[in-house]
C-alpha positions in Angstrom: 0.0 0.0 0.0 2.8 2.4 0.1 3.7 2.2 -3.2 0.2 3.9 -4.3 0.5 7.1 -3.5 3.7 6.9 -5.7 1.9 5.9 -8.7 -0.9 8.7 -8.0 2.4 11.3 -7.4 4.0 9.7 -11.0 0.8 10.1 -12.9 0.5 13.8 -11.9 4.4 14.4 -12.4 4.1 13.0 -16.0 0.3 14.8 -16.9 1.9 17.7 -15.1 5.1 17.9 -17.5 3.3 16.4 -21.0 0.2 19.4 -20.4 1.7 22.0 -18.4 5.2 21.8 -19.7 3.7 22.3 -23.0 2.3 25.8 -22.0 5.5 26.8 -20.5 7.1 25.8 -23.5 4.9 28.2 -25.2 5.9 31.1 -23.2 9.6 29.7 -24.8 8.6 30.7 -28.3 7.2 34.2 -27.1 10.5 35.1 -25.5 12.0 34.1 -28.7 9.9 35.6 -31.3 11.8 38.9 -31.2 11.2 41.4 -33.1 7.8 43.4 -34.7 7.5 41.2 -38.1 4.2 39.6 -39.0 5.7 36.2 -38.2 7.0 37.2 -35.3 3.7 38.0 -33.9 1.8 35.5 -35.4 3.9 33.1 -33.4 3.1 35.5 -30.2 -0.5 35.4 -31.0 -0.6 31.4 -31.4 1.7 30.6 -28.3 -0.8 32.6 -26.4 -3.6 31.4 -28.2 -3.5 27.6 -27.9 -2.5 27.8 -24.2 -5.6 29.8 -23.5 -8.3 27.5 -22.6 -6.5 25.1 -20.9 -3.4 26.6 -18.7 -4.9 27.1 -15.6 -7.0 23.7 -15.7 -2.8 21.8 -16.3 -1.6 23.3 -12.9 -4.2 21.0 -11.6 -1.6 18.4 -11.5 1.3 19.9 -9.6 -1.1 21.0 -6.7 -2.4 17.3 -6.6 1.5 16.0 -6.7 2.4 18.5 -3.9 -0.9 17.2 -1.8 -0.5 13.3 -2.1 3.4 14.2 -1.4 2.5 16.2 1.9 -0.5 13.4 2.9 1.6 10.0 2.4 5.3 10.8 2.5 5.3 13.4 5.5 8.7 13.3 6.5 10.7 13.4 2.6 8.2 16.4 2.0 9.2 18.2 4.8 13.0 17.3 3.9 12.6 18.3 0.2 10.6 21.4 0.6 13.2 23.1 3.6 15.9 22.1 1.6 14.5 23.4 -1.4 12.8 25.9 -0.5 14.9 28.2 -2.9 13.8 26.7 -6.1 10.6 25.9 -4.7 9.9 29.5 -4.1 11.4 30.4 -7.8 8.8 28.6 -9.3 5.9 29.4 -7.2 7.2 33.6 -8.0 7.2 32.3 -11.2 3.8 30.4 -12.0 2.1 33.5 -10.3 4.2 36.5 -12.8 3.1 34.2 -15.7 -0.3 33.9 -14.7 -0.7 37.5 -13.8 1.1 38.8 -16.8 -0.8 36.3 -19.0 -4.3 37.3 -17.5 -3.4 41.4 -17.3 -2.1 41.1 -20.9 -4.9 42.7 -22.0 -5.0 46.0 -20.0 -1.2 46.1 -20.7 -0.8 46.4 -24.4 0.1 49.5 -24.8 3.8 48.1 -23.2 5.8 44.6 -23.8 6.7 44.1 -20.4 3.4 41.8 -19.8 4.7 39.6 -22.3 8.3 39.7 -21.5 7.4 39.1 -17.8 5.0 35.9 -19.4 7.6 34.9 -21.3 10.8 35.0 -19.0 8.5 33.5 -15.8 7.2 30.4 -18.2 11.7 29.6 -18.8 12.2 30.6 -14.9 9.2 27.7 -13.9 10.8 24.7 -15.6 14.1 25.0 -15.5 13.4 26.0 -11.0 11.4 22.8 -11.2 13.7 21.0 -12.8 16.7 21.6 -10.7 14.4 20.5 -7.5 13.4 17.3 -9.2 17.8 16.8 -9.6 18.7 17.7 -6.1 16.1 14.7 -5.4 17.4 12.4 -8.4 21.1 12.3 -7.1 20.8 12.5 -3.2 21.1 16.1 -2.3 18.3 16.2 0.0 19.2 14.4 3.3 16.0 13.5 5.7 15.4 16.4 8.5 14.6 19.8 8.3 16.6 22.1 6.2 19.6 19.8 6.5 21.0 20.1 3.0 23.0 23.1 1.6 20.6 25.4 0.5 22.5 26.6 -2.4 24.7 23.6 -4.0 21.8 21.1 -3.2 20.4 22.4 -6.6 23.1 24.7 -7.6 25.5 22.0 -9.3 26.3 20.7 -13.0 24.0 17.4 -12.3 20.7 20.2 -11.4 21.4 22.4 -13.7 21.8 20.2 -16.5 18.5 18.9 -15.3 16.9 21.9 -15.2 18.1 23.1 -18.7 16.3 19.9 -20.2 13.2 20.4 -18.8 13.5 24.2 -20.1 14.1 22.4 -23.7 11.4 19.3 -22.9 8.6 21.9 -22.3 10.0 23.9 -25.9 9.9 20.4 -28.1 6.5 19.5 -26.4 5.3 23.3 -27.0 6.6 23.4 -30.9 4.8 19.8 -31.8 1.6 20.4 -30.2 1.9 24.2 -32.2 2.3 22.1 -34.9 -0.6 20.5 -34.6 -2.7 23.2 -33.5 -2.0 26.0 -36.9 -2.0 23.2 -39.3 -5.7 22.1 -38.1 -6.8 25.9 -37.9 -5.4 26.5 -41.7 -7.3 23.4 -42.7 -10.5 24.5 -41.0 -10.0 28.2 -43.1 -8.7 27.3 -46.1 -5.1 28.7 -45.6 -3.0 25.7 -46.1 -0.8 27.5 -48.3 -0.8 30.5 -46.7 0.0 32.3 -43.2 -1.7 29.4 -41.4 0.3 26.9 -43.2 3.4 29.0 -42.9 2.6 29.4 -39.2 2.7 25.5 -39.1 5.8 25.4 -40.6 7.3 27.5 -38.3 6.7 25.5 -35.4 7.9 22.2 -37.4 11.0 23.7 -37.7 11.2 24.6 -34.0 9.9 21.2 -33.1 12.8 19.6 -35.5 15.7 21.6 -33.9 14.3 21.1 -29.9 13.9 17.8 -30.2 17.5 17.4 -31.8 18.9 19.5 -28.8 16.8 17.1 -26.3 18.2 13.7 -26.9 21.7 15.7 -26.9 21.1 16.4 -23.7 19.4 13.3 -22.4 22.0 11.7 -23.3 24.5 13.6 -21.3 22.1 13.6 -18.8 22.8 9.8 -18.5 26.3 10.1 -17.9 26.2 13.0 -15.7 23.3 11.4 -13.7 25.4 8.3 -13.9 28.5 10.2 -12.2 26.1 11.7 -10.0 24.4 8.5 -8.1 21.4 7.7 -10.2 22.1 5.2 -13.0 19.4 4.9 -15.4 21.2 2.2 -17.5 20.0 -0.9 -15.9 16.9 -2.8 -15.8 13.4 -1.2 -15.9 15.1 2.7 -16.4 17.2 1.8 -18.9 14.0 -0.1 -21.0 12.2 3.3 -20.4 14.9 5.6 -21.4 15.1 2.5 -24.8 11.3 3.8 -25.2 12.2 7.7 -24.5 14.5 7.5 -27.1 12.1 5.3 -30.1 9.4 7.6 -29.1 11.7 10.8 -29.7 13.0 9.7 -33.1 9.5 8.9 -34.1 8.1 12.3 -33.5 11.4 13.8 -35.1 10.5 11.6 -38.6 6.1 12.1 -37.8 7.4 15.9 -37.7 9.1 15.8 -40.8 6.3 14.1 -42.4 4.2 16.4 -41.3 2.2 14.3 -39.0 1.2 16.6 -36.4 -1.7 15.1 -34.6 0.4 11.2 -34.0 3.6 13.3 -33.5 1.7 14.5 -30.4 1.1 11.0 -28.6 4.4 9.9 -29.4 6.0 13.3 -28.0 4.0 13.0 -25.0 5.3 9.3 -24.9 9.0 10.3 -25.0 9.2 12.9 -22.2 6.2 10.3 -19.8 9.5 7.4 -20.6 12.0 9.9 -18.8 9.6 10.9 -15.9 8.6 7.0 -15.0 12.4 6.5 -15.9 13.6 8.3 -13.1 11.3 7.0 -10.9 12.5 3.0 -11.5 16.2 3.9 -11.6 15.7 5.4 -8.0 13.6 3.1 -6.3 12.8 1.9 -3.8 15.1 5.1 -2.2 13.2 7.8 -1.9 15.7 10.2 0.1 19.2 9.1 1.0 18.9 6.4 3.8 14.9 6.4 3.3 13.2 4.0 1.4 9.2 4.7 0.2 8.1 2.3 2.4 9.6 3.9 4.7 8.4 7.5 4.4 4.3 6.2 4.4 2.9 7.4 6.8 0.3 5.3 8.6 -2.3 2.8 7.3 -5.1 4.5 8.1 -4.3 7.7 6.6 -3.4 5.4 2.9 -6.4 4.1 3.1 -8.1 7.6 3.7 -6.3 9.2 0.9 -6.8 6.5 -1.3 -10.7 6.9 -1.3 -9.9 10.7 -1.3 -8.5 10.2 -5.1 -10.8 7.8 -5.6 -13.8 10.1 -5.5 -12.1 13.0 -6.2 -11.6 11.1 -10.3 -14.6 10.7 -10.5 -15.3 14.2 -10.5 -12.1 15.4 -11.9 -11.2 13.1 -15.2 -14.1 13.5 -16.5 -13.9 17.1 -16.1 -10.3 17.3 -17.7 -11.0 14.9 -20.2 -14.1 16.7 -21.2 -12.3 20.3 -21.6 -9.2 18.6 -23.5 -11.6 16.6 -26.1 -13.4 20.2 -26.6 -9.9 21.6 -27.2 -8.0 19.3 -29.7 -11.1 19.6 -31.5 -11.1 23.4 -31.8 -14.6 23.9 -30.1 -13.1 26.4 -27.9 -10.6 28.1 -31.0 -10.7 32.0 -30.5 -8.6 33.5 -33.0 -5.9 36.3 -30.9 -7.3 38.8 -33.2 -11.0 38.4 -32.2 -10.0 38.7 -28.5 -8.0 41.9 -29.0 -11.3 42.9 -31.5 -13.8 42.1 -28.4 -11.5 44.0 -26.2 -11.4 47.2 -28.1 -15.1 47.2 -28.5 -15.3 46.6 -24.7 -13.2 49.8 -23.4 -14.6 52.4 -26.5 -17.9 50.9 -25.3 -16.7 52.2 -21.5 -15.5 55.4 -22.9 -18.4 56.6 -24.6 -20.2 54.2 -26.6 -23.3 52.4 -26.2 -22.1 51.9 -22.6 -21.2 55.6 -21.7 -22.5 55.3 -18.4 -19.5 54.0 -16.8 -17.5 56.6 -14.9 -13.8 55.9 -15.2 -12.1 56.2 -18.5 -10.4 52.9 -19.2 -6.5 54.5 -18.4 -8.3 55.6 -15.3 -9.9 52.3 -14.5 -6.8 50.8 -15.1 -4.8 53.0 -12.4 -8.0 53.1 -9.8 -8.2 49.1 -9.5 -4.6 48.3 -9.7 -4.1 50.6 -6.9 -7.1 49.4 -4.9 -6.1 45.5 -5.7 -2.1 46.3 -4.6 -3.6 48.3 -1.2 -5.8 45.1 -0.8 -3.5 42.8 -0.8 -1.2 44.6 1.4 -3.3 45.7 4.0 -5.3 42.1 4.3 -1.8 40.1 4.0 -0.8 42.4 7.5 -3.9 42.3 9.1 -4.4 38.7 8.9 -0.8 37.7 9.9 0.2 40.5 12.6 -3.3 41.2 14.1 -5.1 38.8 16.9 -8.9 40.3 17.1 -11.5 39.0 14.9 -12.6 41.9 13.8 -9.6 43.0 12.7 -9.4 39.7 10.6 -13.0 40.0 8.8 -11.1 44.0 7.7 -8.6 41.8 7.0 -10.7 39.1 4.8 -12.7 42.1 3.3 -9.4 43.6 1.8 -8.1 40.8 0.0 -11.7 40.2 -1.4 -11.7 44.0 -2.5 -8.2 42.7 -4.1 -9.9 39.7 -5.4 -12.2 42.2 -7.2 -9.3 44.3 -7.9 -7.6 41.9 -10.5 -10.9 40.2 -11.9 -11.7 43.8 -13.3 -8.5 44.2 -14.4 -8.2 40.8 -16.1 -11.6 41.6 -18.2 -11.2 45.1 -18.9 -14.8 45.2 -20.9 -16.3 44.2 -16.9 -14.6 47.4 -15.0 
């Protein structure tokens, strides 16, 4: 029974890094898409695009991975998360600045930094992430609180090296699934041979050279892992890494064919071999000197968070399942331009259109909430944590819902 809540924390580590790492991948292509050419943004405008509907639903996963951790394995999450707290807290700074600067992107137009904050947050994430998941990998996190360095625990070639691939995963995932995406939106309008398919193009190209760049470093991943104190050229690791590596070379030759909508599955399949692969090289250690079974915690609370899961799928995966189906199919396709269209209507609609009873001039709005949402935060945050009477609190509670409010209106500028 204490092996289940390591399957349960695999399958969210690899949904986690095959969905989400796709959309951080996409914030990859932003930063690189330099420059004001109509390529450049078209690329800008479908990165942002295709994560749309789904990028909030993928950090699902990591959320679920961090709970099961905390519930079953107590003691290695306590262990991991003091001694990590550094890249922990990069990526956590980092998931929020994307998500801000993704959601205010639209109030902020008039200036890049939204997008370069987007962009430069969705590299940070990964490559934070992936140095954590290292440290773990080849033993730099002894059991206790905050025993391991704080700095070299994730701060060394192994890490790094770590943390650079999943940086370059999350850009070959991001390129085929682009792929896909623009060459079934040119087919649906009838511009195979135009910008769509040119857009398509673009990303096959991208998907060609990352995944080139990521078996280069997978494989001196191996070695350096191998130096390190994980070996993942034995047994069931090294038949995963064997299926890692078919499954790469197949989406490399499905890519040059043009085969978009397979080359998906089979990158999915290549970076899901690496995740599971780590796993089976390192087990049954879970930290140095502490096996899995080791780490449970007691029977009762297995059993408890077992039917937790249990009922909590049968909510949740049909959900998900139901909003990705909608998604590869393009039901929920909104074109970057329409958005930005909808959005201009919106604000000359508060400025003195058919909606000219609104007050505050958009600029205005803009200033007046952001101030309001900032002071909010602020003043709940200090209330809450530095103040003891329950009155005091419920001021407290009342600011951050008046921040709440702050950055909804923000986030729809057409609802301020």
């Amino acid at each position: 029974m204490a092996y289940v809540p390591v399957a349960f924390i695999l399958a969210g580590m690899t949904a986690y890094t095959v969905l989400a790492g796709a959309d951080l991948g996409a914030g990859l292509w932003t930063l690189l898409a330099v420059g004001g050419s109509a390529a450049a943004r078209r690329i800008r405008d479908e990165a942002r695009h295709a994560m749309g509907p789904v990028w909030e639903a993928n950090h699902v996963w990591l959320i679920f991975v961090l709970v099961i951790a905390w519930t079953a394995y107590p003691v290695a999450y306590g262990s991991i998360t003091s001694t990590l707290a550094a890249p922990l807290l990069i990526a956590a700074i980092g998931i929020i600045f994307r998500g801000a600067a993704y959601a205010l992107r639209g109030a902020l137009d008039e200036s890049r930094f939204a997008e370069y904050l987007f962009a430069l947050s969705s590299v940070l994430t990964p490559f934070a992430l992936g140095t954590a998941v290292g440290a773990i990998a080849i033993g730099r996190v002894p059991v206790g609180n905050a025993l391991g360095n704080p700095v070299t625990s994730w701060l060394n070639p192994a890490c790094v090296l770590i943390g650079a691939l999943a940086v370059v995963f999350s850009g070959y995932l991001a390129a085929v699934y682009l792929a896909a995406d623009s060459l079934r939106q040119s087919k649906a309008t009838d511009e195979v041979a135009g910008a769509g398919g040119a857009l398509a193009s673009a990303f096959r190209r991208r998907a060609l050279a990352a995944g080139l760049v990521c078996g280069a470093l997978a494989l001196a991943g191996l070695l350096v892992m191998r130096r390190s104190g994980l070996n993942l050229t034995h047994g069931v690791a090294l038949g995963l890494v064997c299926v890692s590596a078919v499954a790469g070379l197949a989406t490399l030759l499905l890519c040059w064919w043009n085969r978009f909508e397979l080359a998906r599955v089979t990158a999915a399949l290549a970076v899901a071999a690496v995740v599971v692969g780590w796993a089976a090289g390192q087990a049954p250690r879970l930290l140095p000197g502490l096996t899995v079974v080791q780490a449970a915690a007691g029977r009762s609370t297995l059993v408890a968070l077992i039917v937790a899961v249990a009922c909590g799928a049968v909510v949740l995966v049909p959900s998900l399942g139901l909003l990705y189906s909608l998604f590869l199919r393009g039901r929920l396709d909104t074109s970057e331009h329409e958005a930005n269209v909808s959005v201009g209507v919106s604000v000359e609609e508060g400025a003195g259109g058919p909606g000219r009873g609104r007050a505050l001039a958009p600029g205005t709005r803009v200033r007046v909430w952001g101030v309001a949402a900032v002071a909010g935060l602020v003043a709940g945050t200090g209330l809450l944590v530095f103040a003891d009477a329950n009155w005091v609190h419920l001021v407290g509670v009342l600011c951050l819902v008046v921040c709440a409010v702050g950055v909804f209106l923000l986030a729809a500028p057409g609802g301020a």
